[in-house]
N, C-alpha and C positions, 0 to 999 in steps of 0.2 A: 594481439598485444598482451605479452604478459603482465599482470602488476604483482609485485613482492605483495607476500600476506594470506593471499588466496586461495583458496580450497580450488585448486585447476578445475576437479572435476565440475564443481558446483558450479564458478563462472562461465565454464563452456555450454554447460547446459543453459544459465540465463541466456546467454549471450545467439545462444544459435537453435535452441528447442525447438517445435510449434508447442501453445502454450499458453496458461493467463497466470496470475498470482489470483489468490484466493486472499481478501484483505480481510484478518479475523481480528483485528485491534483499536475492538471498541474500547477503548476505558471508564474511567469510573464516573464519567460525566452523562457519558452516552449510551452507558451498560441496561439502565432501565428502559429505555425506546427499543433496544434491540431486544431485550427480554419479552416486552408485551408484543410484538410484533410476530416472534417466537409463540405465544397463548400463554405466554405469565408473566399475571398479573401484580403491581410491585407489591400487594401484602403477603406476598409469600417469600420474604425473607423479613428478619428483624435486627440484623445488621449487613453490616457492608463486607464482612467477611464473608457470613452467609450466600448475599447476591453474588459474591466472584465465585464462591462452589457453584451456584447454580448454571453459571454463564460459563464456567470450564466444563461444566454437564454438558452444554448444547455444545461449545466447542470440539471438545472428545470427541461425540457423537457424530461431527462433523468428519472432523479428521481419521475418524474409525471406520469411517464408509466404505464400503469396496469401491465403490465409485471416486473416491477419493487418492488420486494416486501419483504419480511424477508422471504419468504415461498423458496425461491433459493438463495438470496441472502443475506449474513452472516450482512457485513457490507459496510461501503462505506467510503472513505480516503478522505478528502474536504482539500482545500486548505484554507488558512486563512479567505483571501478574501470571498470563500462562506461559511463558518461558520459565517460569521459577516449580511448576507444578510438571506432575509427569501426566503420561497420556501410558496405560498398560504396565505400568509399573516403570518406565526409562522417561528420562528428561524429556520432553516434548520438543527439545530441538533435534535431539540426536534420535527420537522417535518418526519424527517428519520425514528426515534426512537417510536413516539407516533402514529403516522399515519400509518407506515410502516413498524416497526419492523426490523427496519435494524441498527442494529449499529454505531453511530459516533466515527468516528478519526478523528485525526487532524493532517499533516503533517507541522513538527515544523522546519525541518533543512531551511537555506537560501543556500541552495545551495553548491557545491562542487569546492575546491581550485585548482589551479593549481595543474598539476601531479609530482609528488616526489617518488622517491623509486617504481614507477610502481603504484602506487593509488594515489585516490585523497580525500584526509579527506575531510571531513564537514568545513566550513567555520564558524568562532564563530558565537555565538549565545549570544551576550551578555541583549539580551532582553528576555531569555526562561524561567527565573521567573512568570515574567509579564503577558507570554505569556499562561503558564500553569495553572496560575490564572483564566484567563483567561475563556479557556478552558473549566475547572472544572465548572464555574458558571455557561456556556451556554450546559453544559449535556454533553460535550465530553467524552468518556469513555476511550483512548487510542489514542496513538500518532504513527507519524511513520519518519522517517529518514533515508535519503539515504545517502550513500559512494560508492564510484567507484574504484574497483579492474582491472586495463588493464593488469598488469604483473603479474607472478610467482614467487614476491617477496619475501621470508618471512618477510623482517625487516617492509615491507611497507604493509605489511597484518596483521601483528600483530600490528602494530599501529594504523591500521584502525578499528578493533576488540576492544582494548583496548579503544579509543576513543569513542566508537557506547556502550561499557560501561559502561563507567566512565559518559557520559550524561542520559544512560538508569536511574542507579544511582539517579539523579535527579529527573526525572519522574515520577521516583516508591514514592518517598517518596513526589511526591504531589498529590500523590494518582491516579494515571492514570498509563495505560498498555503501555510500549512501544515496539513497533514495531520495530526491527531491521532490517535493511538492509545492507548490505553489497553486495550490488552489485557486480558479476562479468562479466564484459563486456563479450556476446557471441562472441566478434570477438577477446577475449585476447589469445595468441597463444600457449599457453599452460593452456589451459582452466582445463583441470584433476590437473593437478598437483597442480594449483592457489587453485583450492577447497580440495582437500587432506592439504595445510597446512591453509586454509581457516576454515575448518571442524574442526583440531587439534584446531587451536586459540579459536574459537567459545565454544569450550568443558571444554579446561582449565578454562575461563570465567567464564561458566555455574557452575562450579563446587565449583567456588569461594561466587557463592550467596547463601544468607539467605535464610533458608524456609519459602517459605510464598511468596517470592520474584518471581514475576512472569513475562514471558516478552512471546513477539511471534517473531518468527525468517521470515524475508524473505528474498527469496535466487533464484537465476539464477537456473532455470533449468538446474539439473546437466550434466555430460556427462558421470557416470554412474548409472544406475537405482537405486534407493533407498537406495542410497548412503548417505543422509542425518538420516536413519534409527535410530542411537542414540542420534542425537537430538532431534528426534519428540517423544522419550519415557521420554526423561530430565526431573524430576520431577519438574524443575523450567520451563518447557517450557509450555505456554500453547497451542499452534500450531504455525505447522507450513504454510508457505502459499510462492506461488511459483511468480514471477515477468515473465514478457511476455517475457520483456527485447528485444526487435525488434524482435520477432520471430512471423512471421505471424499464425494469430490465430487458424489455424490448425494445425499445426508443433508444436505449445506450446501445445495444446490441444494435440496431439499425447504422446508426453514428458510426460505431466501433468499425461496421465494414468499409465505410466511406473512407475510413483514413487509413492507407496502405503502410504495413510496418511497423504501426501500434498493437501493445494488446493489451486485455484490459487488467486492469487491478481492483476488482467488481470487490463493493461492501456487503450492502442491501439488496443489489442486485442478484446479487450470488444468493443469496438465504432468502431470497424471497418466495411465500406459500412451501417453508418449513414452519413445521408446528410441534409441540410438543406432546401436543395429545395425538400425533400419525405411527401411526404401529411403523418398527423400523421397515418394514417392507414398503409401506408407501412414504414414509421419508427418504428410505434410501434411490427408492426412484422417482419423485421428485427431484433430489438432490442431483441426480445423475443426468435427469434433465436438462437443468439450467445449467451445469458443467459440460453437457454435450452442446448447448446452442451459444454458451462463453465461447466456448474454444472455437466454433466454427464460425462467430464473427471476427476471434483475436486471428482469424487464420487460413482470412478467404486467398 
């Protein structure tokens, strides 16, 4: 299925690769936990400027990997901030893409609202015009966006569904893939039931788009196995792809193999026991690790 807009090459590769997305867009809410977790500590910047140099530091160093490459790795999710900064001296989108072969996104939401009805929608976005403008010019191929499900709601699950489409909506028609998220929190306490009317919303949706109309779903590792099954064959879906969601990176990796046709879109799990004090030799194999045991659960 073609859709107008599209970088052929880039969609063909999401669409049929073996492969995971590497999810590098933390922003500036979340930037400090991912720094310390990295071995710095937040007095070692004294502004907010600062900390984004330091966190395109660890990023870079990411993306700069030999182990880092289109050959396991599908795509990679950049926060605004490093889409606008280069990697080697070239734009970090057309760095990814030209050097590396790994696919640019772009995560567009600012973040999620207080909790209501047991979820928490997206926060407006009254600049995502501008932003997907943007976007387009500097090679981004697709977007991504998160919402947060705690409860078993239906009213506040279908709102959060409905919203995660009604902005995909937008996206599609400036020519960019979006990425849906609809998070559900691993600690919501009726976690099955939350994704049974989670699933149902997601289908109705789907059912309502134009051919041609394409999006990729990402979703909590379920709590039961290949459970997400008719959405990964949705002829409007172009994949699907699984969120770590605090689940230490072998518990997700365990998960991840159970559900056939997923792969994953690892945060934390991905960067996990990288440091900044490891000489690039044992970061880089580290790194090459957990990108070797991503790929061989997104791709039993």
């Amino acid at each position: 299925m073609k859709s107008l807009g599209f970088n052929e090459q880039q969609q063909q590769k999401m669409k049929t690769h073996p492969g995971f997305i590497a999810a590098l867009d933390q922003s500036g809410g979340s930037t400090p936990s991912a720094l310390r977790l990295y071995g710095i500590k937040e007095g070692a910047w004294s502004s907010e400027d600062e900390m984004f140099a330091i966190v395109h530091q660890m990023r870079t160093r990411i993306m700069t990997s030999p182990s880092f490459t289109g050959e396991r790795i599908l795509a990679a999710i950049l926060f605004e901030n490093t889409m606008d900064r280069d990697i080697e001296r070239r734009p970090t989108a057309d760095y990814l893409w030209n050097v590396k072969q790994v696919v640019p996104f772009l995560k567009v939401d600012k973040g999620v609202a207080a909790e209501k009805d047991g979820v928490q929608l997206m926060k407006p976005m009254p600049a995502l015009a501008a932003l997907l403008d943007k976007a387009k010019a500097k090679g981004i191929f697709g977007t991504k966006m998160r919402s947060l499900i705690k409860q078993a709601n239906a009213a506040g699950i279908k709102d959060i569904v409905s919203q995660q489409f009604e902005v995909a909506g937008q996206i599609i028609a400036a020519g960019l893939l979006p990425i849906i998220e609809p998070e559900v929190d691993i600690h919501c306490p009726d976690k099955a039931k939350a994704e049974e009317l989670l699933k149902a919303a997601i289908l109705e949706e789907l059912n309502e788009l134009s051919v041609g109309h394409l999006v990729m779903l990402k979703l909590t590792l379920p709590e039961r196995d290949d459970f997400y099954a008719d959405c990964i064959r949705h002829p409007n879906v172009l994949r699907v792809v699984a969120l770590s969601g605090g689940y230490k990176r072998e518990e997700a990796n365990d998960r991840l193999r159970r559900n056939h046709g997923i792969v994953a879109s690892f945060s934390r799990a991905l960067v996990e026991g990288l440091s900044a004090q490891q000489s690039d030799a044992d970061f880089n194999a580290v790194l090459d690790a957990s990108i070797q045991s991503i790929f061989e659960a997104s791709n039993t």
